[in-house]
N, CA and C of each residue as an Amber inpcrd file, in Angstrom:
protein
   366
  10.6140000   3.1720000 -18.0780000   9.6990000   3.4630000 -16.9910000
  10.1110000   4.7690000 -16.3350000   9.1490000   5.2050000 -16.0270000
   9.3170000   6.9100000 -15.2490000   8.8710000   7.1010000 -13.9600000
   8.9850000   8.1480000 -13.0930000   8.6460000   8.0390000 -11.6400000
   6.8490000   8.7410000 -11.5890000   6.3540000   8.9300000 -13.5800000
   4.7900000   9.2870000 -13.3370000   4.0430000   7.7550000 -13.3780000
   4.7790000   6.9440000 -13.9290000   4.1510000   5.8590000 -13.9260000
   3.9960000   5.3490000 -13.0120000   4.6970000   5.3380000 -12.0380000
   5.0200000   4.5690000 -10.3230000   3.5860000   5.7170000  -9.6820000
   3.8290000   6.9220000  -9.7520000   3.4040000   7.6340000  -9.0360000
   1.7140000   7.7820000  -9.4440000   1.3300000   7.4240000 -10.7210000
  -0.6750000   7.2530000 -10.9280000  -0.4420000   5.4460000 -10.4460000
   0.2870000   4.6370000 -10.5790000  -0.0630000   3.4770000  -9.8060000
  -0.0300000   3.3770000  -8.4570000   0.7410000   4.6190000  -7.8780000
   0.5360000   4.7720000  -6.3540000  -1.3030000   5.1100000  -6.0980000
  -1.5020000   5.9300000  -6.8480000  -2.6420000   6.4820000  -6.8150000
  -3.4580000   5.4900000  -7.0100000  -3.4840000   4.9900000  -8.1200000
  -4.5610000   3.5360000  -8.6450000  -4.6380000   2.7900000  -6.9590000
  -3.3390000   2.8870000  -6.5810000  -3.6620000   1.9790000  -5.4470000
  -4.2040000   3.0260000  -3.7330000  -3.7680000   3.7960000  -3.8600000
  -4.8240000   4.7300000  -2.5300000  -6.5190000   4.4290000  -2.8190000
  -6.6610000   4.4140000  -4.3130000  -7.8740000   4.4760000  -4.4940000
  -8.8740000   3.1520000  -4.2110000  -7.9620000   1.9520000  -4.0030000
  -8.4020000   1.0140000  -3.9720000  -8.5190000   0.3520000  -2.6460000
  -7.3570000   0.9910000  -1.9330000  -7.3700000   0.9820000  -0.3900000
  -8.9020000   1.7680000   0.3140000  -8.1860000   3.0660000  -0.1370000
  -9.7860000   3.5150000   0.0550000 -11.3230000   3.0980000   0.0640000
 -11.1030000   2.3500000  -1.1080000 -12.7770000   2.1980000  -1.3180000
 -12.2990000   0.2710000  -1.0420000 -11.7210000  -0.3540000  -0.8250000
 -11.4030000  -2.0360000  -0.3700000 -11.8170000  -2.0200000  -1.6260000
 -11.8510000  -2.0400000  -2.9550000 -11.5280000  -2.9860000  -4.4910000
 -10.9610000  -3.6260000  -4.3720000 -11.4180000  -5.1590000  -3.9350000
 -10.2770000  -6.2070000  -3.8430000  -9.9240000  -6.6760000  -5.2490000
 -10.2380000  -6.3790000  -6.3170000 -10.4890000  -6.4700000  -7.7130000
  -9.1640000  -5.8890000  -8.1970000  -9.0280000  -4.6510000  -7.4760000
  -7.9610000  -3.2810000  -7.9510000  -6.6410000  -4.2160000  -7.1170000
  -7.0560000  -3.9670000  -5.6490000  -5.7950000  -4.9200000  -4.8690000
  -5.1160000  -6.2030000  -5.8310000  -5.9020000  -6.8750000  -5.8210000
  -5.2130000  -8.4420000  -6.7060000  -4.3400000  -7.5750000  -7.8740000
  -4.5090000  -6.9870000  -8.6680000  -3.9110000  -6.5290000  -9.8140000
  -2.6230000  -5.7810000  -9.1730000  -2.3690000  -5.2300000  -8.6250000
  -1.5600000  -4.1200000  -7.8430000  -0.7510000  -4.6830000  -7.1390000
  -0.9330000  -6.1490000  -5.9790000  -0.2710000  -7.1520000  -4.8820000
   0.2280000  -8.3260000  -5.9700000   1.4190000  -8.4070000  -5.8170000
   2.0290000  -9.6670000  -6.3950000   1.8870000 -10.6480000  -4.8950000
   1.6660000 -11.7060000  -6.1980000   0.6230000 -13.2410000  -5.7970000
   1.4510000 -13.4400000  -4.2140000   2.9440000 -13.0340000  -4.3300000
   4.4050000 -13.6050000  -3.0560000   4.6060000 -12.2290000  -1.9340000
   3.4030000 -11.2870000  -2.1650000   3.5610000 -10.0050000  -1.2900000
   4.7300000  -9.9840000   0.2750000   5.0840000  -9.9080000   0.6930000
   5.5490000  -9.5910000   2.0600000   5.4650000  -7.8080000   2.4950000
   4.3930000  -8.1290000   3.2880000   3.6840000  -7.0690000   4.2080000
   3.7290000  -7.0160000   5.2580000   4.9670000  -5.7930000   5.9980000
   5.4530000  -5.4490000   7.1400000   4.4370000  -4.1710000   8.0910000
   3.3520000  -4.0450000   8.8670000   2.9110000  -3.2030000   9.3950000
   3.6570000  -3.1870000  10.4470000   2.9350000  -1.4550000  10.8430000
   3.0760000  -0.7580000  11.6530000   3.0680000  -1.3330000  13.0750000
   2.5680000  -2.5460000  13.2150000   2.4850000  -3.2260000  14.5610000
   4.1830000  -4.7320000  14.3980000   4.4570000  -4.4950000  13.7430000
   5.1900000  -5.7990000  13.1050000   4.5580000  -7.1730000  13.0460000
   3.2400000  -6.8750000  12.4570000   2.6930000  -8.2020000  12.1010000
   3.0130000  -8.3820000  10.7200000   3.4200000  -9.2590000   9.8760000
   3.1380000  -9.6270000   8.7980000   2.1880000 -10.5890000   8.2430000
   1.6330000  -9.8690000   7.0450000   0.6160000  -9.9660000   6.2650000
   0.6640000 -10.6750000   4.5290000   0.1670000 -11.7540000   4.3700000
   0.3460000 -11.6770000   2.6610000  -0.7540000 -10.9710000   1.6870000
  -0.8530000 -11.1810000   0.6910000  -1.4250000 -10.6860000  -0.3570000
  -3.1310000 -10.8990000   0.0380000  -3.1550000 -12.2170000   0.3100000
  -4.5090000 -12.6280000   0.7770000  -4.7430000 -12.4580000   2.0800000
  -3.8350000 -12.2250000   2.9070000  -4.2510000 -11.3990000   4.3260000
  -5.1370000 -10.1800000   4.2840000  -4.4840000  -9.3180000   3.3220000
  -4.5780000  -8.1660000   2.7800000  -5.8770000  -8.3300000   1.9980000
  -6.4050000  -8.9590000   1.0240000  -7.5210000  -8.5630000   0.1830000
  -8.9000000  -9.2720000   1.1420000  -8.6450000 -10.2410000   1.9250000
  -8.8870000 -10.9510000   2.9520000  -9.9030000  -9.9560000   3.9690000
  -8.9420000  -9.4300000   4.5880000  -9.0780000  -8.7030000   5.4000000
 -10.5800000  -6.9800000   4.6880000  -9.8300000  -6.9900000   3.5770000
 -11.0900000  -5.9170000   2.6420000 -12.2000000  -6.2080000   2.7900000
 -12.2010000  -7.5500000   1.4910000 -13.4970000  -7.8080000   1.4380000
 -14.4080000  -7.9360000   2.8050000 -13.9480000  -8.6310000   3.9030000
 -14.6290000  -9.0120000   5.1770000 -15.0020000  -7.8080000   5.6280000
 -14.4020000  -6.3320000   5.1480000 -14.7260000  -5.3160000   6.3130000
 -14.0310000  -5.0000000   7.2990000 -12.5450000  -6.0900000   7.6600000
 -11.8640000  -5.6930000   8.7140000 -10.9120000  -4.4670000   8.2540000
 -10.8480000  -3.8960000   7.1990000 -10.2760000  -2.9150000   7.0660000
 -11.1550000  -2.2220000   6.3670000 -11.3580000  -0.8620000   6.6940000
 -12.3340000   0.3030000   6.2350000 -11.8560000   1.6710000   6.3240000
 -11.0970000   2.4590000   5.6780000 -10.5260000   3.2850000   5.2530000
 -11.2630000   4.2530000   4.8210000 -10.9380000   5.3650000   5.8870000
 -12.2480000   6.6960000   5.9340000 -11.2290000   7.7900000   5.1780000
 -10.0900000   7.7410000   4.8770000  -9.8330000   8.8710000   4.7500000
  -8.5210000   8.5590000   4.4840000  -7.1760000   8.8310000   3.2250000
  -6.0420000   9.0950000   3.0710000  -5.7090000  10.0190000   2.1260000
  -4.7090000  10.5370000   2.9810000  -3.9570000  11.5860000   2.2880000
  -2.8310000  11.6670000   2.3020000  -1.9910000  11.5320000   1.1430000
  -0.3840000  11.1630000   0.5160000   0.1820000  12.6590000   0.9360000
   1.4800000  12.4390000   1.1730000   2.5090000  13.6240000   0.8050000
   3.5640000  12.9480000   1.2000000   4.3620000  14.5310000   1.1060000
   6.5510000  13.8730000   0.8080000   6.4100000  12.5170000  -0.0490000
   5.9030000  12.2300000  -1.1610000   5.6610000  11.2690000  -1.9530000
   7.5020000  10.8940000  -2.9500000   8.5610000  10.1800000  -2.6060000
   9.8800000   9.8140000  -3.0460000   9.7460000   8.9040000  -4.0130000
   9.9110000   8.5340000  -5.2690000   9.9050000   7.7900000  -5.9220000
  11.5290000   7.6170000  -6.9800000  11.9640000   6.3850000  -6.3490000
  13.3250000   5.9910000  -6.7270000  13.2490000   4.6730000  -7.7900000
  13.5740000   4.8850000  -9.2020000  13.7650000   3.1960000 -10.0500000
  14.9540000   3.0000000 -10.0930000  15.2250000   2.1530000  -9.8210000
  16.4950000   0.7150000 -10.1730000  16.3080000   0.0530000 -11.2180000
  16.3210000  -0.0360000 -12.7780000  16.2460000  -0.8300000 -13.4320000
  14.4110000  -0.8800000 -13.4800000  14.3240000  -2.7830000 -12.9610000
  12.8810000  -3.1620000 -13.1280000  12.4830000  -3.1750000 -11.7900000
  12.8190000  -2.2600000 -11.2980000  12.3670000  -2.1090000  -9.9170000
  12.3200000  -0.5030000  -9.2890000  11.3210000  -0.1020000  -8.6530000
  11.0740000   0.9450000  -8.1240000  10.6410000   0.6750000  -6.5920000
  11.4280000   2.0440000  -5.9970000  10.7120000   2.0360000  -4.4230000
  10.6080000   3.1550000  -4.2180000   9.1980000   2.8620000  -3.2980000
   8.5410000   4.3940000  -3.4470000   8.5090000   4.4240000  -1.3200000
   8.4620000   6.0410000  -1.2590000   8.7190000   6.2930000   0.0060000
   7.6630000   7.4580000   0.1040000   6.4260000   7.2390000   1.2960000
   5.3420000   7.9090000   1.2450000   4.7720000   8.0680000   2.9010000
   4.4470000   9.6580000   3.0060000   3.6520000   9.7580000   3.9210000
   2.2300000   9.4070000   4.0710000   1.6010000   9.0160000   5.0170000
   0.1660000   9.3620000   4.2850000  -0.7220000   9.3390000   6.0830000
  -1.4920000  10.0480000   5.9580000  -2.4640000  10.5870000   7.0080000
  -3.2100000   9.5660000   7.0380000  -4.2850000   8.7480000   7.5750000
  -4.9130000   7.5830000   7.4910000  -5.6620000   7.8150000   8.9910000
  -6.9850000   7.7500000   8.2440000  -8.3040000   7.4680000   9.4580000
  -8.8370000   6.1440000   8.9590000  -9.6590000   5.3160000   9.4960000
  -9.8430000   3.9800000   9.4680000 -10.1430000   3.3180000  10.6820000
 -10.8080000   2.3110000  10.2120000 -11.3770000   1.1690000  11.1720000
 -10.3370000  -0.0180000  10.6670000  -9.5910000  -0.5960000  11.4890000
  -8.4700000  -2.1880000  11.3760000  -8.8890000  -2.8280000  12.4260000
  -9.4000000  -3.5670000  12.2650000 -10.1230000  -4.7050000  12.9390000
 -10.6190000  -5.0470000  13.7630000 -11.8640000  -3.3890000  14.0670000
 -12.5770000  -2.9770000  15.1300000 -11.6610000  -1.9850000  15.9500000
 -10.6630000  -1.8300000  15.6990000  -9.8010000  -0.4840000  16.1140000
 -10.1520000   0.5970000  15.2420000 -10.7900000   1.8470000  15.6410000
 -10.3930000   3.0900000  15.0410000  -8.9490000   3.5090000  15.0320000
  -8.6170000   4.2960000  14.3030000  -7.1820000   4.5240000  14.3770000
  -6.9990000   5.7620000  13.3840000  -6.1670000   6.8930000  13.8130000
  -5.9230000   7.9460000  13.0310000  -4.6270000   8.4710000  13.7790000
  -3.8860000   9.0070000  11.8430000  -2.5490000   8.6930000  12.5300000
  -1.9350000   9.0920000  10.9290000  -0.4610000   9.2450000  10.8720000
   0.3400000   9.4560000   9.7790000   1.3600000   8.2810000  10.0420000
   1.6910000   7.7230000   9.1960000   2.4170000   6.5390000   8.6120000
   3.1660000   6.2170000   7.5560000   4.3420000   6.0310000   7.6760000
   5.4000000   6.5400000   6.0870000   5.3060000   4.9410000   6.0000000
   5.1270000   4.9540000   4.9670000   5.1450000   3.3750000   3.9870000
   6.4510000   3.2190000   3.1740000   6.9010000   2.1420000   2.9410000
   7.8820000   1.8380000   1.7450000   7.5870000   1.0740000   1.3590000
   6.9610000   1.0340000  -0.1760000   6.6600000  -0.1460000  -1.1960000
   7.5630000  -0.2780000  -1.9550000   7.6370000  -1.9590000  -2.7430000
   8.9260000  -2.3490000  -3.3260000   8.1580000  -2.4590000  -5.1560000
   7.9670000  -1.6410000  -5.5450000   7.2610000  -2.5320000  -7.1760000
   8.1860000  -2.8490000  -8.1490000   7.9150000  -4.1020000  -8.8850000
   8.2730000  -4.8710000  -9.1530000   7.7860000  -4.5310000 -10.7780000
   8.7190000  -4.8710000 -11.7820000   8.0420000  -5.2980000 -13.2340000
   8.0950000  -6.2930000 -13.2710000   6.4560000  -7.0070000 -13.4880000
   6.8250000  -8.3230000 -13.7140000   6.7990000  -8.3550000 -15.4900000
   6.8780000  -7.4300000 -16.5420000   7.3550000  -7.8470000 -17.6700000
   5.7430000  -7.1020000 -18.1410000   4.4140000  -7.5680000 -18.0610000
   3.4570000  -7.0330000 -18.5300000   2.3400000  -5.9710000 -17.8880000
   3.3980000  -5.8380000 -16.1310000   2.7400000  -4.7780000 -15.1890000
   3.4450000  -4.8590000 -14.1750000   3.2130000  -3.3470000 -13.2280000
   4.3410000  -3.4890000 -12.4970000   3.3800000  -3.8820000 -10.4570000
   3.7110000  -4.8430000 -10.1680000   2.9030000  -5.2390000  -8.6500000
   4.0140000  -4.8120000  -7.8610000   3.3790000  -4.4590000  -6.1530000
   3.9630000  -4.3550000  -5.1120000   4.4310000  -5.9190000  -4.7630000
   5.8500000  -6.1960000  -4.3580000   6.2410000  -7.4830000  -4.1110000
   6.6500000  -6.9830000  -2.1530000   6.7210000  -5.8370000  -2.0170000
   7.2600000  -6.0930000  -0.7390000   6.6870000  -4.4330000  -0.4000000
   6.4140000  -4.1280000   0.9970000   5.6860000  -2.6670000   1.8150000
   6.2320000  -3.2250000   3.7620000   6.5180000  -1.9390000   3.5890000
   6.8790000  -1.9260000   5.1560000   5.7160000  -0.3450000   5.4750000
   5.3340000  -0.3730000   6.8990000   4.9700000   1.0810000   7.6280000
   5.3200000   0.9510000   8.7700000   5.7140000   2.2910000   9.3340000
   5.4680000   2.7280000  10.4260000   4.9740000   3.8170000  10.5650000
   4.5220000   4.0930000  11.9840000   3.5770000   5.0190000  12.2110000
   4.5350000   6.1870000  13.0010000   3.9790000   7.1230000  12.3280000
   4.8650000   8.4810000  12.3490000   4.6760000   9.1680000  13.7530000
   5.1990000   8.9840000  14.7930000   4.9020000  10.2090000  16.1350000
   5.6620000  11.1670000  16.3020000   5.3310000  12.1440000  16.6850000
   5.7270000  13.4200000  17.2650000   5.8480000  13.6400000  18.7770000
């Protein structure tokens, strides 16, 4: 495994955030997710695709940079800026937010098992 492979599945997954593919999400979120936001709520997998499909999350706009991508074996963690306009659950919100996702091989693909954010101020 290489840090281009981590890095078009980062992408596979902006793209899916972006447009709520809860289709793309399920494939990408392992089934046991632990999801740390920016507010310290935690979220699972179905919080998360949950939350898409309904519309409570609507994602106008992201843009990646300082993009870090570190593997361990069968495991990679990736360390990412990203700019983010959006509607979360009748909140507008715009803002930069460094994420840390944990992906995982599970043997025939590699899912996010664990993501933390916080929101970046100046």
């Amino acid at each position: 495994m290489d840090t281009q492979h981590i890095a078009a599945l980062e992408s596979r997954l902006i793209e899916a955030m972006k447009t709520s593919n809860v289709q793309e999400l399920d494939v990408l979120l392992a089934d046991d997710l632990v999801f740390t936001a920016h507010t310290g709520l935690l979220f699972t997998k179905q919080d998360d695709l949950d939350s898409h499909a309904s519309g409570n999350i609507e994602i106008f706009s992201i843009e990646p940079s300082e993009q870090k991508i570190r593997i361990e074996g069968n495991v990679a963690i990736v360390s990412v800026l990203l700019e983010i306009s959006g509607s979360f659950f009748g909140n507008t919100e715009v803002g930069f937010y460094r994420f840390t996702r944990v992906w995982k091989d599970h043997g025939a693909q590699w899912q996010i098992i664990a993501a933390h954010s916080t929101q970046v101020v100046s």
